[in-house]
N, C-alpha and C positions, 0 to 999 in steps of 0.2 A: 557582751562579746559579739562581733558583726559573723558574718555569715562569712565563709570563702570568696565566694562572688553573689552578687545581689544587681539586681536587671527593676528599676525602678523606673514604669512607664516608658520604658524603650520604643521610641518610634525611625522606623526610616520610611523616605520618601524617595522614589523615581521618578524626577520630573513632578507632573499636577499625581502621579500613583501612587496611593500609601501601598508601600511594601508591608509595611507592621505596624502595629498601631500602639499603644498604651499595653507593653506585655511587661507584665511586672511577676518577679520569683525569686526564689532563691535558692544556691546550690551550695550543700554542706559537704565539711570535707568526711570523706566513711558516709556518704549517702547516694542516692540514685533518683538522679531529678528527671523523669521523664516530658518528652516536646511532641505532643500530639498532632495530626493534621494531615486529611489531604493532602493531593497536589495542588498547588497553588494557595496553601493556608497561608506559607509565610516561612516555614521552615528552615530553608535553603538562606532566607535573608537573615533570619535566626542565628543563621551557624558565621554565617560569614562578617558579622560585628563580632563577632566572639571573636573569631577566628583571626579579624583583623585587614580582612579583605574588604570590608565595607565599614565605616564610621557611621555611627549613628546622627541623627537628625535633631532628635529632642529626645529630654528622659534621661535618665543614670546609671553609668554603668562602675560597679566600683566592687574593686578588689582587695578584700584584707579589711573593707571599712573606707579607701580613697579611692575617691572617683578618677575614673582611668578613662581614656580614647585610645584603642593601639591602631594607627594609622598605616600597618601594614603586618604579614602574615608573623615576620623576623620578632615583631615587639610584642605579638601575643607570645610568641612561643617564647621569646623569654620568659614570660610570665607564669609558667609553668602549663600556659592551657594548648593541649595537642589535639587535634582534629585528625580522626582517623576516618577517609572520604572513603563511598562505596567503590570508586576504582583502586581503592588501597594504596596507590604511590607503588606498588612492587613489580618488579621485572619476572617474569615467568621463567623466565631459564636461567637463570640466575641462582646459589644454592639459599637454602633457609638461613645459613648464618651471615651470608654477603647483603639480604633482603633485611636482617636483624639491624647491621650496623649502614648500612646505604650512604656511603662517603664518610662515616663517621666512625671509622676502624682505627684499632689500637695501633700504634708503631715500633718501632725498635731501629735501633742501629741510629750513626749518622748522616746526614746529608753527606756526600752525594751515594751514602747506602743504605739509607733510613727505607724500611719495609713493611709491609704488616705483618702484627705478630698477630700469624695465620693462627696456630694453637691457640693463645690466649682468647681473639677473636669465638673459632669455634666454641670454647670452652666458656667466657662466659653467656653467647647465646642458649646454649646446652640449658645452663642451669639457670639461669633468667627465665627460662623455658618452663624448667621443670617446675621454679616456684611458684608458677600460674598455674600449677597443675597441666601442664601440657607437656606430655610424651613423646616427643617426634624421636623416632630409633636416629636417623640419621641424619643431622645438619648440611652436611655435603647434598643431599637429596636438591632438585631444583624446587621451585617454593611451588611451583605449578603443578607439579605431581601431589599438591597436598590437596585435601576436601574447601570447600568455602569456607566451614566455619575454622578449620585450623587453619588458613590464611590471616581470617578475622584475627585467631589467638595472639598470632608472629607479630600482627602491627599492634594490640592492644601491649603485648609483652613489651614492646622497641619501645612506645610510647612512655612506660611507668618506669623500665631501667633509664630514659633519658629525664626525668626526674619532674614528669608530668607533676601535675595539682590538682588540674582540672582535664578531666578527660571526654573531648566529646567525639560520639562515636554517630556517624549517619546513616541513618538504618541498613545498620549490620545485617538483618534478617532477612531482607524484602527479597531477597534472590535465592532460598536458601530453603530446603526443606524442612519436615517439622524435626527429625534427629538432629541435622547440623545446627537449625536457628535455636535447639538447645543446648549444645556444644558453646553460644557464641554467647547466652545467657548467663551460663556456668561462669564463662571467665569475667562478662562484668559485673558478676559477685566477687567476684577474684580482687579486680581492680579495687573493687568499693571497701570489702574488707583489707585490701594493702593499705585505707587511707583516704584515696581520691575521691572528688567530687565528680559523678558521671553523671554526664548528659546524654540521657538516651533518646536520640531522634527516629521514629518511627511512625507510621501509619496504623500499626496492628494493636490493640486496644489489649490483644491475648499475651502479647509476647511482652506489653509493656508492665501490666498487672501484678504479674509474679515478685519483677526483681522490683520494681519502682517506689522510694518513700513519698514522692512528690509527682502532681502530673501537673501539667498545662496544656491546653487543649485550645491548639490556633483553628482559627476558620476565617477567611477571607486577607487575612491579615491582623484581625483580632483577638485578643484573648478573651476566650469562653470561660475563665475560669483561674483559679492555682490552688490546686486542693492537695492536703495532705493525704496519705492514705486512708488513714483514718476518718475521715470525713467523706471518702467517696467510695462506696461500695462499688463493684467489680462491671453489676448490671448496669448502675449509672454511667458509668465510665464508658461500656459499650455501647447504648445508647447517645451520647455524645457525639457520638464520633460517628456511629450510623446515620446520624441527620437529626434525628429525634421526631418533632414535627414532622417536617419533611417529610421525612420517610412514612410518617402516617397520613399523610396527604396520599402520597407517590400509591401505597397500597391499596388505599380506600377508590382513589380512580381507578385503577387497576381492576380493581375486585368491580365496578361500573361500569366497565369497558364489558367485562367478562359475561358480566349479567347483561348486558344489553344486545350482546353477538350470541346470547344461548339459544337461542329460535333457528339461527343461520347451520 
Protein backbone atom coordinates (compact mmCIF):
# COMPACT_ATOMS: atom_id res chain seq x y z
CA UNK A 1 0.00 0.00 0.00
CA UNK A 2 1.88 3.56 -1.10
CA UNK A 3 2.11 6.21 1.37
CA UNK A 4 -0.42 9.46 0.90
CA UNK A 5 2.37 11.41 -0.58
CA UNK A 6 6.03 10.18 -1.04
CA UNK A 7 8.93 13.11 -2.02
CA UNK A 8 11.63 10.79 -3.80
CA UNK A 9 14.81 12.65 -4.22
CA UNK A 10 13.15 15.97 -4.81
CA UNK A 11 15.48 18.62 -6.13
CA UNK A 12 14.92 22.12 -7.35
CA UNK A 13 17.17 24.53 -8.82
CA UNK A 14 17.35 28.69 -9.18
CA UNK A 15 19.27 29.27 -11.98
CA UNK A 16 23.21 27.54 -11.35
CA UNK A 17 21.44 27.54 -7.13
CA UNK A 18 20.31 24.25 -5.61
CA UNK A 19 17.32 25.35 -3.81
CA UNK A 20 16.88 21.51 -2.59
CA UNK A 21 18.64 18.90 -3.18
CA UNK A 22 17.87 14.95 -3.18
CA UNK A 23 15.00 15.20 -0.07
CA UNK A 24 13.32 12.18 -0.04
CA UNK A 25 10.13 11.04 2.80
CA UNK A 26 7.07 10.31 3.27
CA UNK A 27 3.74 11.62 4.68
CA UNK A 28 1.07 9.08 6.09
CA UNK A 29 -2.53 9.88 6.27
CA UNK A 30 -3.28 10.10 10.62
CA UNK A 31 0.56 10.97 10.88
CA UNK A 32 2.80 14.09 11.61
CA UNK A 33 5.72 14.39 9.24
CA UNK A 34 7.96 16.93 10.60
CA UNK A 35 10.59 19.54 7.95
CA UNK A 36 13.32 20.78 10.07
CA UNK A 37 15.77 23.72 9.15
CA UNK A 38 17.14 27.12 9.54
CA UNK A 39 16.72 29.86 7.48
CA UNK A 40 17.86 29.32 4.38
CA UNK A 41 17.78 25.13 4.77
CA UNK A 42 15.35 24.98 1.88
CA UNK A 43 12.04 24.92 3.65
CA UNK A 44 10.18 27.71 2.00
CA UNK A 45 11.25 25.75 -1.34
CA UNK A 46 9.91 22.63 0.46
CA UNK A 47 6.58 24.14 0.94
CA UNK A 48 6.18 25.63 -2.37
CA UNK A 49 6.36 22.38 -4.87
CA UNK A 50 3.94 21.05 -2.45
CA UNK A 51 2.05 23.71 -2.46
CA UNK A 52 2.27 24.14 -6.23
CA UNK A 53 4.03 27.38 -6.61
CA UNK A 54 7.13 26.02 -7.79
CA UNK A 55 7.65 22.53 -9.98
CA UNK A 56 10.27 20.55 -9.21
CA UNK A 57 13.53 20.09 -11.22
CA UNK A 58 14.37 16.45 -10.73
CA UNK A 59 13.18 13.58 -8.38
CA UNK A 60 9.47 12.29 -7.59
CA UNK A 61 6.72 13.64 -6.43
CA UNK A 62 3.74 11.28 -6.23
CA UNK A 63 0.39 11.03 -4.66
CA UNK A 64 -1.78 7.99 -3.76
CA UNK A 65 1.20 5.98 -5.59
CA UNK A 66 1.11 8.44 -9.17
CA UNK A 67 3.64 10.73 -9.70
CA UNK A 68 2.22 14.21 -9.94
CA UNK A 69 3.67 17.94 -10.88
CA UNK A 70 0.94 20.58 -9.82
CA UNK A 71 1.94 23.57 -11.83
CA UNK A 72 0.17 25.95 -9.98
CA UNK A 73 -1.36 26.68 -6.26
CA UNK A 74 -5.37 25.76 -7.90
CA UNK A 75 -4.10 21.95 -8.84
CA UNK A 76 -2.47 21.28 -5.56
CA UNK A 77 -5.44 22.25 -3.62
CA UNK A 78 -7.49 20.20 -5.59
CA UNK A 79 -5.52 17.66 -4.57
CA UNK A 80 -6.49 17.88 -1.24
CA UNK A 81 -3.05 19.35 0.05
CA UNK A 82 -3.67 23.11 1.95
CA UNK A 83 -0.98 25.21 3.01
CA UNK A 84 -1.75 27.15 5.94
CA UNK A 85 1.32 30.40 5.45
CA UNK A 86 2.61 32.25 8.73
CA UNK A 87 0.62 35.41 7.46
CA UNK A 88 -2.55 33.14 7.56
CA UNK A 89 -4.40 34.61 4.37
CA UNK A 90 -7.13 36.29 7.18
CA UNK A 91 -8.47 39.76 7.26
CA UNK A 92 -8.31 41.15 10.88
CA UNK A 93 -11.40 42.88 11.06
CA UNK A 94 -13.22 40.70 9.62
CA UNK A 95 -15.60 38.17 12.04
CA UNK A 96 -14.10 34.50 12.75
CA UNK A 97 -17.00 32.85 10.76
CA UNK A 98 -16.51 35.33 7.42
CA UNK A 99 -12.29 34.50 8.07
CA UNK A 100 -13.86 30.52 8.29
CA UNK A 101 -15.44 30.50 4.80
CA UNK A 102 -13.18 33.58 2.91
CA UNK A 103 -15.37 33.77 -0.45
CA UNK A 104 -16.54 30.26 -0.07
CA UNK A 105 -20.00 31.00 1.86
CA UNK A 106 -22.99 29.04 1.75
CA UNK A 107 -25.99 30.70 -0.41
CA UNK A 108 -29.82 30.62 -0.53
CA UNK A 109 -32.36 32.28 -2.55
CA UNK A 110 -32.22 32.96 -6.41
CA UNK A 111 -30.23 35.08 -8.67
CA UNK A 112 -30.93 38.26 -8.80
CA UNK A 113 -31.59 37.38 -4.65
CA UNK A 114 -29.42 34.60 -4.08
CA UNK A 115 -27.55 35.58 -0.48
CA UNK A 116 -25.59 34.16 2.14
CA UNK A 117 -27.13 31.92 4.46
CA UNK A 118 -25.62 34.04 7.11
CA UNK A 119 -26.90 31.35 9.97
CA UNK A 120 -25.94 28.35 8.24
CA UNK A 121 -22.50 29.97 7.62
CA UNK A 122 -22.03 30.88 11.34
CA UNK A 123 -23.43 27.64 12.34
CA UNK A 124 -21.34 25.51 10.56
CA UNK A 125 -18.10 27.38 11.54
CA UNK A 126 -19.24 27.18 15.20
CA UNK A 127 -19.14 23.55 15.17
CA UNK A 128 -16.37 22.94 12.71
CA UNK A 129 -14.84 24.78 15.39
CA UNK A 130 -15.79 23.01 18.18
CA UNK A 131 -14.80 19.62 16.60
CA UNK A 132 -11.11 20.64 16.66
CA UNK A 133 -11.76 21.30 20.11
CA UNK A 134 -11.74 24.96 19.90
CA UNK A 135 -14.16 27.17 21.87
CA UNK A 136 -14.48 30.57 20.40
CA UNK A 137 -17.87 32.00 22.59
CA UNK A 138 -18.48 34.25 19.61
CA UNK A 139 -18.03 33.92 15.83
CA UNK A 140 -19.32 37.44 14.96
CA UNK A 141 -16.12 38.44 17.28
CA UNK A 142 -13.36 39.91 14.62
CA UNK A 143 -10.59 37.18 14.02
CA UNK A 144 -8.05 39.87 15.26
CA UNK A 145 -9.35 40.14 18.70
CA UNK A 146 -8.43 36.34 18.83
CA UNK A 147 -4.63 34.98 20.47
CA UNK A 148 -2.02 33.68 17.57
CA UNK A 149 -2.55 30.44 18.36
CA UNK A 150 -6.62 30.43 17.98
CA UNK A 151 -6.01 32.33 14.71
CA UNK A 152 -3.61 29.26 13.86
CA UNK A 153 -6.90 26.82 15.07
CA UNK A 154 -9.64 29.00 12.56
CA UNK A 155 -7.12 28.26 9.34
CA UNK A 156 -6.21 24.82 10.51
CA UNK A 157 -10.14 24.10 11.12
CA UNK A 158 -11.19 26.16 7.31
CA UNK A 159 -8.40 23.85 6.09
CA UNK A 160 -9.78 20.11 7.22
CA UNK A 161 -13.79 21.10 6.75
CA UNK A 162 -12.53 22.21 2.99
CA UNK A 163 -11.64 18.55 2.63
CA UNK A 164 -7.86 18.88 3.07
CA UNK A 165 -5.61 15.26 2.94
CA UNK A 166 -2.63 16.81 3.21
CA UNK A 167 -2.25 19.48 5.63
CA UNK A 168 0.95 21.61 5.66
CA UNK A 169 1.27 24.13 8.24
CA UNK A 170 4.43 26.76 8.18
CA UNK A 171 5.75 27.34 11.25
CA UNK A 172 2.82 27.86 13.27
CA UNK A 173 4.83 28.49 16.30
CA UNK A 174 7.79 30.72 15.43
CA UNK A 175 5.88 33.98 16.72
CA UNK A 176 4.13 32.56 19.34
CA UNK A 177 4.67 32.04 23.04
CA UNK A 178 5.30 28.90 24.88
CA UNK A 179 1.16 28.73 26.10
CA UNK A 180 -0.22 29.69 22.68
CA UNK A 181 2.72 27.46 20.53
CA UNK A 182 0.88 24.81 22.79
CA UNK A 183 -2.64 25.76 21.85
CA UNK A 184 -1.40 25.34 18.05
CA UNK A 185 0.20 21.77 18.96
CA UNK A 186 -3.00 20.52 20.55
CA UNK A 187 -4.93 21.23 17.19
CA UNK A 188 -2.25 19.52 14.79
CA UNK A 189 -2.98 16.48 17.00
CA UNK A 190 -6.39 17.35 16.12
CA UNK A 191 -5.82 17.44 12.49
CA UNK A 192 -3.76 14.16 12.57
CA UNK A 193 -6.08 12.19 14.62
CA UNK A 194 -9.15 13.61 12.02
CA UNK A 195 -6.95 11.55 9.35
CA UNK A 196 -4.70 14.07 7.69
CA UNK A 197 -1.20 13.87 6.76
CA UNK A 198 0.59 16.99 8.39
CA UNK A 199 3.53 18.67 7.55
CA UNK A 200 4.99 20.29 10.23
CA UNK A 201 7.37 23.19 8.98
CA UNK A 202 9.37 24.62 11.83
CA UNK A 203 12.93 25.66 13.20
CA UNK A 204 12.28 24.43 16.85
CA UNK A 205 13.58 20.91 17.39
CA UNK A 206 11.16 21.28 20.98
CA UNK A 207 7.90 22.05 19.55
CA UNK A 208 8.57 19.50 16.79
CA UNK A 209 9.42 16.33 19.01
CA UNK A 210 6.22 16.09 20.97
CA UNK A 211 3.60 15.78 18.03
CA UNK A 212 6.10 14.56 15.22
CA UNK A 213 6.14 10.43 13.81
CA UNK A 214 8.53 11.52 11.20
CA UNK A 215 11.30 14.24 11.01
CA UNK A 216 13.66 15.50 8.13
CA UNK A 217 16.09 17.76 8.80
CA UNK A 218 17.17 20.37 5.66
CA UNK A 219 20.48 22.27 5.88
CA UNK A 220 21.67 24.12 3.09
CA UNK A 221 19.22 22.62 0.86
CA UNK A 222 19.97 19.10 1.75
CA UNK A 223 18.56 16.39 3.57
CA UNK A 224 20.42 15.52 6.90
CA UNK A 225 18.35 12.65 7.18
CA UNK A 226 14.43 11.08 7.30
CA UNK A 227 14.21 9.42 10.52
CA UNK A 228 11.24 7.90 12.11
CA UNK A 229 10.70 8.66 15.64
CA UNK A 230 11.65 5.74 16.80
CA UNK A 231 14.92 5.76 15.43
CA UNK A 232 15.83 9.34 16.49
CA UNK A 233 15.90 10.20 20.19
CA UNK A 234 14.81 13.58 21.16
CA UNK A 235 18.93 14.75 22.11
CA UNK A 236 19.82 13.68 18.65
CA UNK A 237 17.36 15.41 16.99
CA UNK A 238 18.38 18.74 19.00
CA UNK A 239 21.69 18.30 18.23
CA UNK A 240 21.02 18.24 14.61
CA UNK A 241 19.56 21.09 14.17
CA UNK A 242 22.10 23.07 16.74
CA UNK A 243 24.92 22.45 14.32
CA UNK A 244 26.31 19.55 15.79
CA UNK A 245 30.08 19.94 15.01
CA UNK A 246 29.71 23.15 14.35
CA UNK A 247 28.69 24.25 17.31
CA UNK A 248 31.55 22.17 19.05
CA UNK A 249 33.92 24.07 16.97
CA UNK A 250 32.02 27.64 17.59
CA UNK A 251 32.29 26.63 21.69
CA UNK A 252 35.80 25.16 21.89
CA UNK A 253 37.04 28.80 20.11
CA UNK A 254 35.10 30.57 22.23
CA UNK A 255 36.20 28.76 25.33
CA UNK A 256 40.07 29.96 23.38
CA UNK A 257 39.20 33.38 23.00
CA UNK A 258 38.13 33.47 26.70
CA UNK A 259 41.34 31.83 27.94
CA UNK A 260 43.62 33.87 26.04
CA UNK A 261 41.89 37.56 27.21
CA UNK A 262 41.95 36.09 30.96
CA UNK A 263 45.24 38.03 31.89
CA UNK A 264 43.55 41.41 30.17
Amino acid sequence: MSSLLELDNLTKFYGNIIALEGVTTTVEAGEVTCVLGDNGAGKSTFIKILAGVHTHDAGELRLDGKSVSFPNPRASLAEGIATVYQDLAMVPLMSVWRNFWLGQEPTKGRWPFKHIDTELAKGVAKEELSKMGIDIRDVEQPVGTLSGGERQSVAIARAVYFGARVLILDEPTSALGVKQSGVVLKYILAARDRGLGVIFITHNPHHAYPVGDRFIVLNRGRSMGNFAKADLPREELVQMMAGGAELDQLTHELESNSDGNGGN
